[in-house]
C-alpha positions in Angstrom: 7.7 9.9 -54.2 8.5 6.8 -51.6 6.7 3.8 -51.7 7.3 1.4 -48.7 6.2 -2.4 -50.4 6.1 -5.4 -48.7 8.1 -7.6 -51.1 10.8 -7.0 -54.5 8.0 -8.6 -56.5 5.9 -5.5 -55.3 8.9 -3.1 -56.3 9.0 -5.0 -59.8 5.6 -4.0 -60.6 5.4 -0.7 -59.4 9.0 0.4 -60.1 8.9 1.9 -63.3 6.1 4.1 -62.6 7.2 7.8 -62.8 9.3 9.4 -60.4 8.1 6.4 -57.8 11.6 5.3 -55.4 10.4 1.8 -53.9 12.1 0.8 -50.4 11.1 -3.0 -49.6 10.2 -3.6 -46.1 9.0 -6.9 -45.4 8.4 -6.3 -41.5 12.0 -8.2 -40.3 14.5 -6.6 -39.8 15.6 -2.9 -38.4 12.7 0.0 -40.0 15.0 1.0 -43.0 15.9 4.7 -42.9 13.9 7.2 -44.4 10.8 6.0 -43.0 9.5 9.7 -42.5 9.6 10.6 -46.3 7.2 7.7 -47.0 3.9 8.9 -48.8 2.3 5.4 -50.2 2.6 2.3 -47.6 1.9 -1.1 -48.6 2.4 -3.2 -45.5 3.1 -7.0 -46.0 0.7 -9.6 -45.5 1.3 -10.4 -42.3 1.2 -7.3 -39.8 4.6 -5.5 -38.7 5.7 -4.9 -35.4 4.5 -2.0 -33.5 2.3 -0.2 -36.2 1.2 2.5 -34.3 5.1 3.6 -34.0 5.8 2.9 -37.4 2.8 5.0 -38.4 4.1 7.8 -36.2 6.8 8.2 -38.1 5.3 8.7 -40.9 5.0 12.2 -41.7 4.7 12.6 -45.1 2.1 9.5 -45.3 -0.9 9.8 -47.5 -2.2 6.4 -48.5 -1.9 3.0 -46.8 -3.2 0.3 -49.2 -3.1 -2.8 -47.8 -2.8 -6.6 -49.1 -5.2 -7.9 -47.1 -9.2 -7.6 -46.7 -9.0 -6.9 -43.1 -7.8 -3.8 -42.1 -7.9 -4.1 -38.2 -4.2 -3.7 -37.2 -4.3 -0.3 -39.0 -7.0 1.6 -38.9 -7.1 2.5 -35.1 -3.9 4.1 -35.5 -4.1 5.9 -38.7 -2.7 9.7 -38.7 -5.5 11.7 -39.8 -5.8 12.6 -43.5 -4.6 9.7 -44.5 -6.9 7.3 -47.2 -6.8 3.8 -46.0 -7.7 0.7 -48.8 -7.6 -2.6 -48.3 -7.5 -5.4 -50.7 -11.3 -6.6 -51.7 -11.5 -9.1 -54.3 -7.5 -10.0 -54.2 -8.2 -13.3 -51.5 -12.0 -14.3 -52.5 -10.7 -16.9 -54.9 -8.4 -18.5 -52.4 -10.7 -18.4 -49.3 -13.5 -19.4 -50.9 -12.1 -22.5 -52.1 -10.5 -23.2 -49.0 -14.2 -22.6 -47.3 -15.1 -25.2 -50.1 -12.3 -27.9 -49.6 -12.7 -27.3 -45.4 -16.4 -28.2 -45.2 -15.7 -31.5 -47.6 -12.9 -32.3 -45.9 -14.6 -31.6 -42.3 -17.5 -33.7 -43.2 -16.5 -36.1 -45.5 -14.2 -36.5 -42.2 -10.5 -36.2 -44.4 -8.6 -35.7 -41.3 -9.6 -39.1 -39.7 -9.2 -41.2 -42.2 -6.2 -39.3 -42.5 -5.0 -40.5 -39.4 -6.2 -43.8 -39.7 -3.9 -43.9 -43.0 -0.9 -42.9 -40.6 -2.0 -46.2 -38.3 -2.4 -48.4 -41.4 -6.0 -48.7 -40.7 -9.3 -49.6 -42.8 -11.7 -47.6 -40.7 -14.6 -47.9 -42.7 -17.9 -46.2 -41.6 -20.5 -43.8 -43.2 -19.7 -39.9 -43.2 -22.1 -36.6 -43.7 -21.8 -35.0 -46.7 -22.9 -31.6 -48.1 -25.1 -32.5 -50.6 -28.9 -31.4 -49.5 -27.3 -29.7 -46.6 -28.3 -25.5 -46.2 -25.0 -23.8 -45.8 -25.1 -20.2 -44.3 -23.3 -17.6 -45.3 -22.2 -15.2 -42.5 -20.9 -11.9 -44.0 -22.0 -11.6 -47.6 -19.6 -9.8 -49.3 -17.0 -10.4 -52.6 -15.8 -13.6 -50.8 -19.4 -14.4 -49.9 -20.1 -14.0 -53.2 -17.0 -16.3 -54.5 -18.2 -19.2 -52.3 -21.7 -19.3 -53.3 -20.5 -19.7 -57.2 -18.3 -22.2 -55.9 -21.1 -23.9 -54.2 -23.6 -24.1 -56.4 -22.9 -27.2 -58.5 -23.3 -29.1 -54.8 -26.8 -29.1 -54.3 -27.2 -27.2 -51.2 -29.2 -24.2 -50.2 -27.5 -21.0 -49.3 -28.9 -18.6 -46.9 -26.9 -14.7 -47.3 -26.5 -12.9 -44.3 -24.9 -9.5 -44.2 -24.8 -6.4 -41.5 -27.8 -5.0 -42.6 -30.6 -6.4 -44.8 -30.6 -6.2 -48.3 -32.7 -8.2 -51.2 -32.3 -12.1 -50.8 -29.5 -11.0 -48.1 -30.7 -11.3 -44.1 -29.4 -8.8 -41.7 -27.2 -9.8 -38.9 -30.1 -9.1 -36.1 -32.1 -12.2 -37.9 -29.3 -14.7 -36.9 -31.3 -16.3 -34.0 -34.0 -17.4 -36.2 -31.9 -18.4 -39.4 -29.0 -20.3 -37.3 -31.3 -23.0 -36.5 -31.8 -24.0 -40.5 -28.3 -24.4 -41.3 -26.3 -27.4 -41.1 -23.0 -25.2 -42.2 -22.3 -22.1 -40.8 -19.7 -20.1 -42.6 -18.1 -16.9 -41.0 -16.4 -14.1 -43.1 -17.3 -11.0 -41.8 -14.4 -8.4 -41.3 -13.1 -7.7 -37.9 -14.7 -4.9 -36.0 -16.2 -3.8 -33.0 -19.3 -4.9 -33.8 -18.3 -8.5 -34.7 -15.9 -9.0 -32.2 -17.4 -12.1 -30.3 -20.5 -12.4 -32.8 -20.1 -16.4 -32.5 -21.0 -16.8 -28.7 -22.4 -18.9 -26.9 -26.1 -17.8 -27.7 -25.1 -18.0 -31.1 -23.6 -21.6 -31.1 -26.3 -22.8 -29.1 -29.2 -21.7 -31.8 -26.8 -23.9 -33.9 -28.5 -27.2 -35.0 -27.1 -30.1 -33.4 -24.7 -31.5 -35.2 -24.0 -28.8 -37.4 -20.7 -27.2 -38.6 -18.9 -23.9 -38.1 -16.4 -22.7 -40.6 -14.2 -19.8 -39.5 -12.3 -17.8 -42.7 -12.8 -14.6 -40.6 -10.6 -13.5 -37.8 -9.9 -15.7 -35.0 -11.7 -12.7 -32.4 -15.3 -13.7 -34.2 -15.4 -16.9 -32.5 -15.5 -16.9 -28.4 -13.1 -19.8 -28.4 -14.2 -21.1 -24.7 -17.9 -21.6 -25.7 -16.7 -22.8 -29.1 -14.6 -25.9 -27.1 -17.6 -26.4 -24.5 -19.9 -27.8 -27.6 -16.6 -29.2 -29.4 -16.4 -31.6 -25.8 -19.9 -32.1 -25.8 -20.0 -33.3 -29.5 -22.8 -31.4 -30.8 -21.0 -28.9 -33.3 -17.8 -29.8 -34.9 -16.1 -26.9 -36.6 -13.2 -25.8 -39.8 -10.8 -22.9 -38.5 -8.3 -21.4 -40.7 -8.1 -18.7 -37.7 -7.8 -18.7 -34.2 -8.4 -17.0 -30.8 -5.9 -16.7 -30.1 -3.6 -16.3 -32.8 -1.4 -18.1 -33.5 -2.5 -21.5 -31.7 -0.2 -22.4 -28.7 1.1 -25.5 -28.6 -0.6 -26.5 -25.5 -4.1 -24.8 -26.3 -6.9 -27.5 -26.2 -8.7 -26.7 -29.5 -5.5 -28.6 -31.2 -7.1 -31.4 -29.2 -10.8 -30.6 -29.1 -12.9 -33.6 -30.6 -14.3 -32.6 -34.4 -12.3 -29.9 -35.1 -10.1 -29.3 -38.3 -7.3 -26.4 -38.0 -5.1 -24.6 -40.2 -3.2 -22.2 -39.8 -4.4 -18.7 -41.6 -4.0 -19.9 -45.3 -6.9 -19.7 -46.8 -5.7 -16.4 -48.7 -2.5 -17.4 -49.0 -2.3 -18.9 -52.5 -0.1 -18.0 -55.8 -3.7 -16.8 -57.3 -3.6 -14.5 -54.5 -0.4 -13.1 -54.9 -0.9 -12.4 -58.6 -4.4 -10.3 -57.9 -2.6 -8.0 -55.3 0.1 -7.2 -57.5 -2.6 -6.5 -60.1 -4.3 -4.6 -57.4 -1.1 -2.4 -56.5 -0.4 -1.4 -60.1 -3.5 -0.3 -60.6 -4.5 1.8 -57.4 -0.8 3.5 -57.7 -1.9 4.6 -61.1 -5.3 5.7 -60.2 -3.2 7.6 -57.0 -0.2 8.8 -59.3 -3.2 10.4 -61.9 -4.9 11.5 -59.1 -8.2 9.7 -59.9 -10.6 8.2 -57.2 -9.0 5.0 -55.9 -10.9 1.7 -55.2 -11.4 -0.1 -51.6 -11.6 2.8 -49.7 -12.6 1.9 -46.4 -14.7 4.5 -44.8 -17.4 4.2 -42.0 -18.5 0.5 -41.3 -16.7 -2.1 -43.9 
């Protein structure tokens, strides 16, 4: 049986597995031959080019697990009768930290002072802080999950909101009345139709005045021109670790935009990270190999 993996460390861990032939494609590079006998695909972290043609090709394909919690770039195109799982749990240590750090950093104001290092500068001045603040959780999930533990030695109040209600977890249709609350707004639902665009401008307008966004989503969540009109009118500032679009141009104005922090998609992309999907691999290509039920399966609305 072929196994396409993303990387030699992937081929390390699954190689030994019985009659399993790894081919490492890391998406560079010509589509190595052979593509057509591929049953298991693991695609690399960052997308390949032109999926749907790679897919295509792939006759014999029965399972695409992928490294990632988002599984947007795939699933439109996926042949039929083939089991898509994505990687839940593998990144919720890594982006919820980042969340964490991004939101301290943002209002502690790091990147300032920052600057102001760069110039030499004592720019002394008071700064918010998240203590006694009400943080909002958009899209409780795993990672959700992860950044509330992570959270809750800082004194703050967390409000859970999820697609549909659940418990002490909102639904998505109460966001009108619960953005208002929240001084931090924290957005990591997965990317799909119904999210696309779920941070408009109704929804940063029921934003508090001078409250933060923080985007470890996708970059398509956020409609970036209403985000920049209240980033130039100085009543939100926001954290993006994603972007729309994606990634930034050099010339786009929300490098510039006042009260913004940017990275650039790394919030998953830690060694802690890396060890957890090889974890993950090994153990879904066992569960697939025995031909027990496998985990992550995404199937309806994820």
């Amino acid at each position: 049986m072929k196994i396409w993996v993303p990387s030699k460390a992937a081929a390390d861990v699954l190689c030994d597995l019985p009659e399993v032939e790894c081919v490492v494609y890391d998406g560079t590079g010509p589509v190595p031959e052979g593509v057509e006998e591929a049953e298991v695909w693991i695609p690399p972290l960052m997308p390949v080019p032109d999926i749907p043609g790679l897919l295509a090709r792939m006759g014999r394909l029965k399972l695409v697990q992928t490294v990632t919690a988002g599984v947007e770039p795939y699933r439109p195109y996926l042949p039929e009768g083939v089991t898509l799982c994505n990687a839940r749990g593998v990144h919720d240590a890594g982006t919820a930290e980042w969340a964490v750090g991004a939101m301290i950093a943002a209002l502690r104001e790091f990147p300032g002072f920052a600057r102001a290092q760069e110039r030499g500068e004592w720019t002394y001045h008071h700064t918010g802080v998240l203590a006694d603040s009400t943080v909002m959780i958009v899209g409780y999930g795993s990672i959700g999950e992860a950044l509330e533990r992570r959270l809750s030695g800082f004194e703050v109040e967390i409000i859970r909101v999820a697609r549909t209600a659940r418990g002490d977890v909102h639904g998505q249709d109460e966001l009108p009345e619960l953005l208002p609350r929240a001084d931090v707004v924290v957005l990591l639902v997965p990317a799909t139709p119904d999210t696309a665009g779920l941070a408009d401008a109704d929804f940063l307008a029921a934003m508090k005045d001078g409250a933060l966004l923080v985007n470890a989503a996708r970059g398509g969540v956020v409609d970036t021109g209403a985000l920049l009109a209240e980033l130039e009118k100085g009543r939100l500032t926001a954290a993006l670790d994603v972007t729309d679009p994606e990634p930034l141009p050099r010339d786009h104005p929300l490098w510039t935009a006042p009260g913004v922090f940017i990275t650039p998609h790394v919030a998953g992309s830690t060694p802690a990270s890396g060890r957890r999907a090889l974890r993950l691999l090994r153990s879904q290509l066992l569960r697939y190999l025995a031909g027990e039920p496998l985990k992550n399966v995404i199937t309806g609305s994820y």
